[in-house]
N, C-alpha and C positions, 0 to 999 in steps of 0.2 A: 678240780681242774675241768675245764670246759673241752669235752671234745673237738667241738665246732666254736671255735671264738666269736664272741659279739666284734664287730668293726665301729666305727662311728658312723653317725646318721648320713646319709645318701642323699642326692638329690639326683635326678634326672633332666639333662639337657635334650633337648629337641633329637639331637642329630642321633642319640643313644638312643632314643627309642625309638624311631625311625629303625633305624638299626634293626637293633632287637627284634621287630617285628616281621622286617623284611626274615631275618635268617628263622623267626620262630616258624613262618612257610617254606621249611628249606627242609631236604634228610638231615637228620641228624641230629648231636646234638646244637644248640645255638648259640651258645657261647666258644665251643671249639671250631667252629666256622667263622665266625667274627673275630678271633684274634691270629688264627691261621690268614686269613686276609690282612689284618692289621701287620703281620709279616711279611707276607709279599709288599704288601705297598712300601714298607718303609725299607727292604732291600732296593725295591724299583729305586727309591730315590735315591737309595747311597749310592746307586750305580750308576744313573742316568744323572743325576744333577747334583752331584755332592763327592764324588771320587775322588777329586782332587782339594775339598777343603782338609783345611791342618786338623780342624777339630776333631773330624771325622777319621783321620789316618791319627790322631793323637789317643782316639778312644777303642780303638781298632788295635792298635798295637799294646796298649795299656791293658788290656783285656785277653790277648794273645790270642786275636781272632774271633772265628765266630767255633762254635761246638760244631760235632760231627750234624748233628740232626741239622742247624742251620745252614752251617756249609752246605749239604747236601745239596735243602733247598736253594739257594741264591747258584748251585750250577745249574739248577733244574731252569732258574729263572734266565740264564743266559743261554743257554741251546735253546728253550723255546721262543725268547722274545728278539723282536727284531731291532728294537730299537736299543738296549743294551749288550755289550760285547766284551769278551774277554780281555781287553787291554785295562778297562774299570779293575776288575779283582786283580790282573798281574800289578797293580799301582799301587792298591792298598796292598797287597801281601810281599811285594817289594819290600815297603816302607818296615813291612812286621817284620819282615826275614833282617832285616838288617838293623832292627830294633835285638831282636831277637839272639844276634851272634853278641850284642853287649851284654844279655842279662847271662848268656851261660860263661862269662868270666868271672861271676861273683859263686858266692858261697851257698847261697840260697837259689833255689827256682819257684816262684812263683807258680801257684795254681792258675788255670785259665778260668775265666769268670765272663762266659759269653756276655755282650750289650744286648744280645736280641733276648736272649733269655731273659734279662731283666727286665725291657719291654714288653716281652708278652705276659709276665707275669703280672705286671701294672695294667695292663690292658682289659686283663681277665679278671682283674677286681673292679674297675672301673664298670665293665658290661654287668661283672654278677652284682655290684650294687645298684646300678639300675632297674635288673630285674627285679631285685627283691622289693625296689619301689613299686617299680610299676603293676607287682602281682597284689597288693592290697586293694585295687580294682576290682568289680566282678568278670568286666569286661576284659581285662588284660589276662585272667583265670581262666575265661575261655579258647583264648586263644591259645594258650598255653596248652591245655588241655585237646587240643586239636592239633597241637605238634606232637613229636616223637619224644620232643622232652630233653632233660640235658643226664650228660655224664654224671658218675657218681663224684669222680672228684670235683667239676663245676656244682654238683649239687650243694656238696661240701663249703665251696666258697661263700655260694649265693646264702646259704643257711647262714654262715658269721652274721651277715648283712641285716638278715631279715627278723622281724618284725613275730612273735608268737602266732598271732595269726598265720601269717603268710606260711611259717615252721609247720602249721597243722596242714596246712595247704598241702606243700608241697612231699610229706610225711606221709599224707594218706595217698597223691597221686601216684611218688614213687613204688609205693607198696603194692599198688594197685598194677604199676606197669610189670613188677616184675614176677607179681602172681602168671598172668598172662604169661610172661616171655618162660617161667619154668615149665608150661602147660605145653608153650611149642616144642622147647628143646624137648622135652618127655616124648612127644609126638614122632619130633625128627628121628629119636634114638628105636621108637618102639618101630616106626615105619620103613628103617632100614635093616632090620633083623631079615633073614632069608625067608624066615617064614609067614612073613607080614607083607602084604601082596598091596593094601589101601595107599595109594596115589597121595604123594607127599603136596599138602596144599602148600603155593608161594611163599605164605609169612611162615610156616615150618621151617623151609627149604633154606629161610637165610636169619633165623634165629640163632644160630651160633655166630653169625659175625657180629648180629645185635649184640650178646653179650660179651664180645669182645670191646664194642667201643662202649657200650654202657657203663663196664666197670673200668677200661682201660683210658678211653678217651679217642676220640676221633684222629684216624690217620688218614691224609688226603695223597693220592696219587698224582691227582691233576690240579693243574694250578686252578685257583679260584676268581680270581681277578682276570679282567681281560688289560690287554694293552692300550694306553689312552693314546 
C-alpha cells in the first residue's frame, strides 16, 4: 500500500503558476495561502453576486450549510467588508432553516457535508499538482528553496503528484528544514530555563509556531484578499 498515492499526470496552466510563485514569496506555507484565498473569493462571490441564485441556496441547503471553520470565516468576511452584508447569509440560511425543519420529519438525519470543503480540497490538489510540475525545473527548485516551504500535509499531497525525482527533491529539503527547526526549538527550550541568561535570537523566539503550522497546516487570522 502506498503511503502517499501516485495521482495522474499534471499539467500546469499559466495562472497556477503565476500563482504558486506569487505565494512561494509569501510566509508560509504556499499552498495553504492559495486555497485559503481561493475561499475568501468564492464566499465573496456567493455573497456579493450569487445570494440569491437557486443553485446556490439548492447546494447550500443540500449540504446543511457551510462547517464551523467555514461559517466562521464567511462572518469574518462580512463585518470586515463593505461591500457584502448580512441580509446575503440571512437569504441563504433562511432558505436552509426552512429546508431544514423538512428533513427533521423523516427517520434519518443526514450528515453535513460542507461545499467549501469540497472546494478547497479540489483546489489543493489542483495547486499541489502544479507544483509538483513545476519543481522538475532547476529554476522552479530555487525558488522553492528560498521559500519557507509547504506544510506536512500539502507536502503529502504534492508527493502523490510528483515525479521520483522531484520525491527526492523535496525528501531531502523537507529533512533539511526540519533538522534546523528542531535545533531552534532545542535553543527556545534551553534559552528559557532560569539559568540560561543567552538572548533568545528572533527565528528561536517563533519556532514553536513554525511547528505548529508545519505539521499542522496554516491558520490565518486576517483575511487575505482585499476587496475589489
Amino acid at each position: 500500500m502506498r503511503l502517499f498515492p501516485r495521482h495522474p499526470q499534471h499539467t500546469v496552466d499559466p495562472l497556477s503558476e503565476v500563482e504558486l510563485r506569487r505565494a512561494l514569496s509569501l510566509p508560509g506555507c504556499p499552498l495553504c495561502r492559495l486555497v485559503r484565498e481561493s475561499e475568501e473569493r468564492f464566499l465573496w462571490t456567493m455573497l456579493y453576486e450569487l445570494s440569491g441564485d437557486p443553485e446556490i441556496h439548492r447546494r447550500h441547503s443540500s449540504s446543511l450549510g457551510l462547517c464551523g471553520h467555514h461559517a466562521a470565516l464567511l462572518g469574518k468576511l462580512v463585518r470586515e467588508r463593505n461591500l457584502i452584508t448580512p441580509s446575503g447569509v440571512a437569504r441563504l440560511y433562511e432558505t436552509l432553516s426552512r429546508e431544514a425543519r423538512e428533513i427533521l420529519t423523516g427517520k434519518e438525519l443526514p450528515a453535513q457535508h460542507c461545499y467549501l470543503c469540497s472546494y478547497s480540497r479540489e483546489t489543493a490538489r489542483r495547486y499541489a499538482g502544479s507544483l509538483a510540475v513545476l519543481l522538475e525545473t532547476e529554476r522552479s527548485q530555487e525558488i522553492y528553496l528560498s521559500s519557507q516551504g509547504l506544510c506536512f500535509p500539502h507536502l503529502s499531497l504534492v508527493w502523490g503528484f510528483a515525479s521520483p525525482k522531484v520525491r527526492q527533491f523535496l525528501q531531502e529539503d523537507m529533512a533539511g528544514r526540519l533538522r534546523d527547526l528542531e535545533e531552534r526549538l532545542r535553543e527556545l527550550q534551553r534559552k528559557q530555563r532560569y539559568d540560561v541568561h543567552d538572548p533568545l535570537r528572533p527565528e528561536e523566539a517563533v519556532s514553536w509556531q513554525e511547528a505548529l503550522w508545519r505539521f499542522g497546516g496554516m491558520e490565518y487570522e486576517e483575511l487575505l484578499t482585499s476587496e475589489p
